[in-house]
N, C-alpha and C positions, 0 to 999 in steps of 0.2 A: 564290603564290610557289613552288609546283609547279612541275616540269617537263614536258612531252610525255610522252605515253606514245611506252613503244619495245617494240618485237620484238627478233628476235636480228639485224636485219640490220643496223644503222647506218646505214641509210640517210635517207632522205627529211629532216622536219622535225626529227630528235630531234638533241638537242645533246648531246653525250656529258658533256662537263665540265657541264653542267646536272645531270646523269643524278647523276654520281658527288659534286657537290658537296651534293645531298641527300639523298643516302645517308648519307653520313657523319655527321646529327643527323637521322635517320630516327627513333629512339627516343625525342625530345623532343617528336614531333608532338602529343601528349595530354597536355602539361605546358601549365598558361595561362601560364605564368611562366617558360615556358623559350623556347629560340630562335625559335617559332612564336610567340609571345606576341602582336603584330601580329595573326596570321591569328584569334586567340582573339578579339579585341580586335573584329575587322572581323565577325567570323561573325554576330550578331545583324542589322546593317545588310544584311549581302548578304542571310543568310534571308528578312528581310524583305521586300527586294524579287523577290528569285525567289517569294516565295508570293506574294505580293498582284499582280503581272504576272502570272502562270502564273493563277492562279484566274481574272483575269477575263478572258484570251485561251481560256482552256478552259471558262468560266461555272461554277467551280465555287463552291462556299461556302466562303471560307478559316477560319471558323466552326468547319465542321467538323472532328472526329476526328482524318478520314483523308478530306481531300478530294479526294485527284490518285488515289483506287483507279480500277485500270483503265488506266493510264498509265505509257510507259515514258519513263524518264531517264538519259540518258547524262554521267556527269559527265568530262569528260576533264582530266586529270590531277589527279585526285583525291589523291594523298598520303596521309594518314593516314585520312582518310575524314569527315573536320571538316563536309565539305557535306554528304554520301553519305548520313550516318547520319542527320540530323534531315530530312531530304529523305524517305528510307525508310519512316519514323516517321508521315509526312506522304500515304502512301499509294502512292507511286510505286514501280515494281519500277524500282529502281535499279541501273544497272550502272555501273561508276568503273572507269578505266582509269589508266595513269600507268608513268612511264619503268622505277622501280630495283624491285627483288625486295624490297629492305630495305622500303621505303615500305609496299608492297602484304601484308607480313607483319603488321606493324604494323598497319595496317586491317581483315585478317582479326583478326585478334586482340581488336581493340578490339570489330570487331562483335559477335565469338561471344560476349565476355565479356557485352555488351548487349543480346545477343538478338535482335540485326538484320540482317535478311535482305539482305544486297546480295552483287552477284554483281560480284567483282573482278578482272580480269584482266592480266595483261600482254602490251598489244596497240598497236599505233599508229591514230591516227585515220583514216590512210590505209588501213592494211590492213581495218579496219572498214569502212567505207566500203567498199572493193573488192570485200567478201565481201557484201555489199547489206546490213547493217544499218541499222534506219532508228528512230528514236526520235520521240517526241510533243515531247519538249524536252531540247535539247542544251548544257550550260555549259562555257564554258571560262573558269573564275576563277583571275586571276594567273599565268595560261598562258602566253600567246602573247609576252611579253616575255621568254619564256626557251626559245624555241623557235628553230632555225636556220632556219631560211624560214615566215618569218609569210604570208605568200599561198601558199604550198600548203598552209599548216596551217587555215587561214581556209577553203580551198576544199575540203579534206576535213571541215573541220565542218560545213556548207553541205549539203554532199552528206547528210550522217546524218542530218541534218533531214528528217520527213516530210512532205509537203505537207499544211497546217492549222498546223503544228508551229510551235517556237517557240526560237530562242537568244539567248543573254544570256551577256557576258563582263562580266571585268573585268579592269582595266589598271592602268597607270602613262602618264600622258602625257609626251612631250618636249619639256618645257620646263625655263629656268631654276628658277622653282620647285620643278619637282618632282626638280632635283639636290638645290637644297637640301635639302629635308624629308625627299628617299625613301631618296637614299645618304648626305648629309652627315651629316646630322641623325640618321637611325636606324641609321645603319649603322657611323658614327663617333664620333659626338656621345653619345648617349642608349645606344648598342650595344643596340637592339631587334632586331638582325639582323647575323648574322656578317658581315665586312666580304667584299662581291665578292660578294653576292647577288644584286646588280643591276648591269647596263650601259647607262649612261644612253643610248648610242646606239643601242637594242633597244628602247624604248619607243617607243608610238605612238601619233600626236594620236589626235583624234578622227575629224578625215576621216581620214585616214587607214585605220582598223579601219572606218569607214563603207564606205567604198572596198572593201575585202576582202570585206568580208560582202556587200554591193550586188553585186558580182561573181557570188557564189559563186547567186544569184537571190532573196536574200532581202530584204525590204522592213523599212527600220528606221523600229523606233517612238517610241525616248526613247534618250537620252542623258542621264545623272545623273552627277552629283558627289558625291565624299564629301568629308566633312570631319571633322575632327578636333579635338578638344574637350577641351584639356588636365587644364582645371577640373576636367569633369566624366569626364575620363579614358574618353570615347566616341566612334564617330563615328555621325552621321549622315548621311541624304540634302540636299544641296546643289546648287544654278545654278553652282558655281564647281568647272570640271574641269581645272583645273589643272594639280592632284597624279592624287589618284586617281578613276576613272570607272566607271560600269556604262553597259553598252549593252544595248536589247531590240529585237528586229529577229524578225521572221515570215518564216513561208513558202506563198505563197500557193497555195491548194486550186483549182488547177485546174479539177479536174472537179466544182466544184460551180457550177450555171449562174449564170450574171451577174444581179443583180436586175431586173425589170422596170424601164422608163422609166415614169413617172408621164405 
């Protein structure tokens, strides 16, 4: 539920009123009970799929420690640092980018209090990209539906991906369902989210984001559903993408030769 990162320029994919509408509860991002409370809610489920994809696309043991040592991860529009820091923790020199000053203080802050190394900047995914950065594994979670052009923001994460490398988002799809549940319901109903956090005409199926990322040259591997679990006041992974989705999609290594034919 982040925004794009931005530079000073206002250009390309960063949405300004994205920018400044999370700023404004910048300070609540490490509250579980406060306007983040969703993203607290969702962060086990996504962890878990960013580690268990990521370990066995890299063969590592998610068993381990600090399995991903040796590996870099770019989170882009990181926020408070909710993925950044247990991602870090996990072995990866992490670097987390994202739109407002506000956000990115807040995340310095929360690291240094934790001891966590991540390297955060205020930079756009384009300018990244331009300057040839390249990462082992790139996310963009709750991104891309608050970004002002989802295919050059898709085709700049594309680009920062290294070849072998690996990205994974997550979304909001466009459907009637997920007005109900993501704006009516949380944003009106339940007020798990300040009202105008979401434009339901910003979300995108699933071919859709398939579409962008297949562009940008990378090859997708899963599409997941989450779901949500009143009872037990959790979500997990689900067949039904409704609402909300994770994607994992590769980047293939060129220069390693093609298997032999039997």
């Amino acid at each position: 539920m982040s925004s794009e990162p931005t530079g000073d320029t206002g250009t390309g994919t960063v949405d300004r009123e994205e920018v400044e509408r999370f700023a404004r509860i910048a300070r609540a991002w490490w509250e579980p009970e406060g306007e983040f409370r969703p993203l607290h809610k969702l962060n086990p489920v996504r962890l878990g799929f960013i580690r268990d994809r990521l370990a066995a696309h890299f063969q590592r043991d998610p068993r381990a420690s600090r399995p991903f040592a040796g590996l870099r991860l770019l989170d882009i529009g990181c926020g408070g640092g909710l993925v950044s820091e247990p991602l870090a923790r996990l072995g990866f020199a992490v670097t987390g980018i994202d739109a407002g000053e506000a956000m990115l203080e807040v995340a310095r802050g929360h690291a240094a209090e934790s001891g966590v190394a991540v390297d955060y900047r205020r930079t756009t995914a384009e300018d990244l990209a331009a300057g040839g950065e390249r990462f082992d594994a790139v996310l963009a979670l709750e991104v891309v539906e608050h970004v002002a052009a989802p295919e050059l923001f898709l085709a700049a994460a594309a680009r920062l991906v290294r070849p072998g490398g690996a990205f994974i988002a997550a979304t909001l799809n466009r459907t009637p369902k997920a007005f109900l549940f993501a704006i009516l319901g949380a944003e009106y109903l339940l007020r798990w989210l300040p009202r105008g956090t979401h434009h339901w005409d910003k979300f995108l199926r699933p071919s859709e984001l398939a579409a962008g990322v297949r562009a940008g040259g990378l090859e997708l591997r899963e599409v997941s559903g989450l779901a949500y679990n009143p009872l037990a006041d959790r979500w997990s992974l689900s067949r039904d993408v409704a609402v909300n989705y994770m994607l994992f999609a590769i980047k293939p290594d060129e220069s390693r030769p093609a298997p032999s034919q039997p």
